[in-house]
N, C-alpha and C positions, 0 to 999 in steps of 0.2 A: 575450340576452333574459332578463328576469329572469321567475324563476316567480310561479305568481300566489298564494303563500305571500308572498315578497317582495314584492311587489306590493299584498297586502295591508299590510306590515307597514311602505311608505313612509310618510314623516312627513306628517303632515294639514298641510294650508296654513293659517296663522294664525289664528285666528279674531276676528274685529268686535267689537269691546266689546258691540253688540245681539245677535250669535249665541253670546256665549259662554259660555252657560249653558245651549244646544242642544248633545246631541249633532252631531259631524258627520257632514255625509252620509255616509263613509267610515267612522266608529265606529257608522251605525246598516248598512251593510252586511255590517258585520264581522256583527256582533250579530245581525243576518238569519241568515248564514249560517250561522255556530255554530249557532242555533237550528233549522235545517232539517238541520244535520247528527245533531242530539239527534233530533228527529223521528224522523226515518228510522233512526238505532240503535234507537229503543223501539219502532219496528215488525218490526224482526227481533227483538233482544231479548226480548222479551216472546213471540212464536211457536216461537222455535228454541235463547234460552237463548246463554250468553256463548262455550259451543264450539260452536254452530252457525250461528255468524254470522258471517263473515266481512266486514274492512275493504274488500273489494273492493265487496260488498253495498251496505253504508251508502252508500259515496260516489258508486256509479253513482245510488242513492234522493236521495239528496241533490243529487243536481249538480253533482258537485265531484271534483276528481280527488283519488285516494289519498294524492300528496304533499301537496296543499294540507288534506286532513284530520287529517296525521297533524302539520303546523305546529297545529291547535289542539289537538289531542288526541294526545300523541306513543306511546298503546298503543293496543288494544282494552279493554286493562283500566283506563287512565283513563277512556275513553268511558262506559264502563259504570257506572264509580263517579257518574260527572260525573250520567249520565241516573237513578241510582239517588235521588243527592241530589235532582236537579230532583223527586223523586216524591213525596219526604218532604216536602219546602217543600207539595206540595200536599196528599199524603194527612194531614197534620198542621193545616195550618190552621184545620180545623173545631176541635180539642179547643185551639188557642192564644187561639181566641176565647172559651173558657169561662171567666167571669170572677165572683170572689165575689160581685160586689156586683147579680149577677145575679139573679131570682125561680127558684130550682132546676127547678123540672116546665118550666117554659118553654125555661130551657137548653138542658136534656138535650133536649125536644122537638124546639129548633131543632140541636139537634147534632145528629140524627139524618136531620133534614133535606138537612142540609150535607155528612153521609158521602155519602144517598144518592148524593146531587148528583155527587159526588164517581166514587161506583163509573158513575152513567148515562156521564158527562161526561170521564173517564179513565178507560176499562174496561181499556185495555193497560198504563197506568201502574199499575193497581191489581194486574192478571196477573203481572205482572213482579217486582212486591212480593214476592208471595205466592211466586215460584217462588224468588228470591232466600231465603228462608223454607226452605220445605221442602229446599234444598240446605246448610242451614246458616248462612248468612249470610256466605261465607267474606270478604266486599269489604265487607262492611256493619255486621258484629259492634261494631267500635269504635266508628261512631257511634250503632249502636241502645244500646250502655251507656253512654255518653257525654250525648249531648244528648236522644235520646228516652227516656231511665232519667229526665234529671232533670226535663225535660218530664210525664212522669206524675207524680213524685212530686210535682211540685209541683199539679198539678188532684187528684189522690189528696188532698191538705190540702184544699183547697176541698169535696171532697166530706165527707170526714170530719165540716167542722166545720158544711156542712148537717146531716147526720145529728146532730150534738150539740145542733146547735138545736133539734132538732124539725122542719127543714123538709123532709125526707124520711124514709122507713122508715130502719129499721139497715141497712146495707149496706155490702157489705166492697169499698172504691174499686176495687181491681184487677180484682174479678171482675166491678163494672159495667159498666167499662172494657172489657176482654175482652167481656164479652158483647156492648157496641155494636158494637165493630170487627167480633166474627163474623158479625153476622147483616145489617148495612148491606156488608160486602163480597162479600159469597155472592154478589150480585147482579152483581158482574163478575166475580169469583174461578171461577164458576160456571156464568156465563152460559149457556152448550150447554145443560147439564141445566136450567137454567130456560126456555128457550126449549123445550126438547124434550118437556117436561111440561106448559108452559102454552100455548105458542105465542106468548109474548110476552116483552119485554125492556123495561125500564127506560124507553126512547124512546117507548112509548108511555107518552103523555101520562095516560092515564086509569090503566095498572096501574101507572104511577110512583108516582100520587097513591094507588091504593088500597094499594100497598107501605108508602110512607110510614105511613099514617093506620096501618094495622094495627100497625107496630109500634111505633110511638109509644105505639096504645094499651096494648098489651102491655108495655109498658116504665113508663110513666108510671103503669099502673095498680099495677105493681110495685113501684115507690117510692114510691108516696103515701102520705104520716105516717098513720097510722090512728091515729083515735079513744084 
């Protein structure tokens, strides 16, 4: 009997000149399943950390037996990098859409938006950042110099050459930068102590918006060209 790693990994049945530019059924279950396997790593992950999480965890979470997880994932320290990358694709997307030819106070506004969105909407993906972070980066180091180094520097130009126009105060890119990521990720970085002090989180709908508005303003009133 073949295992269901193999099983997964039999050749797809031809595909219809009309279907063959669908996935097939069999490439979107794979892609399911991957996907519930990442799940369920960034739910331990992100609680207990890459030595308190065991492969046996994930794939009971997952629904999947250990052999057939370790066919897509052949360590716990791919998994880990594999669920690290999926977080960057998303904690990154807000600042990939900042773009020159954009109105700058609007931008930043709507960037700031878009983190929130980010810490409400992926609080675990955002934890797991931040703990990857304070243990050094030791999985992560080469792509945060790599593609998120050159990722900044290149919106760090975009902001600059607002600032030389005149269409925001002087301000030095990095530390904008820096300042949006801290104060839009406290909100899942932190959550306990914000729930414990306010009684509320992100999900409500009304402190989401009044979070948002305040620091927008606070930000926005900060770079605005003066006189």
């Amino acid at each position: 009997m073949k295992s269901p790693a193999e099983q997964d990994a039999r050749p797809a049945a031809p595909a219809t000149p009309a279907r063959a530019a669908r996935p097939s059924r069999r490439s979107r279950a794979v892609a399911a399943k991957q996907q519930a396997i990442r799940a369920a790593a960034l739910a331990f992950f992100s609680q207990y950390g890459l030595h308190g999480t065991s492969l046996d965890q994930v794939a009971e979470q997952a629904d999947v037996s250990k052999t057939n997880l370790l066919y897509y994932f052949p360590s716990k320290e791919a998994l880990y990098v594999a669920v690290l990358k999926d977080i960057l694709d998303i904690w990154l997307a807000p600042l990939k859409a900042l773009r020159d030819d954009q109105e700058p106070l609007d931008a930043i506004r709507h960037y700031i938006r878009l983190k929130l969105e980010v810490s409400r909407d992926h609080p675990q993906a955002s934890r797991l950042f931040c703990l990857e972070m304070v243990q050094g980066a030791p999985l992560l180091k080469q792509e945060l110099q790599g593609s998120l180094q050159a990722l900044v520097a290149d919106k760090s130009t975009i902001i600059e050459r607002w600032v030389a126009a005149g269409r925001i105060a002087p301000v030095a890119p990095l530390q904008l930068i820096f300042m949006l990521w801290a104060t839009t990720q406290h909100y899942a970085d932190f959550w306990v102590q914000v729930e414990a002090i306010s009684g509320r989180t992100l999900q409500d709908e009304a402190f989401f918006r009044q979070t948002t508005e305040t620091i927008q303003r606070i930000i926005i009133d900060g770079i605005r060209p003066r006189p």
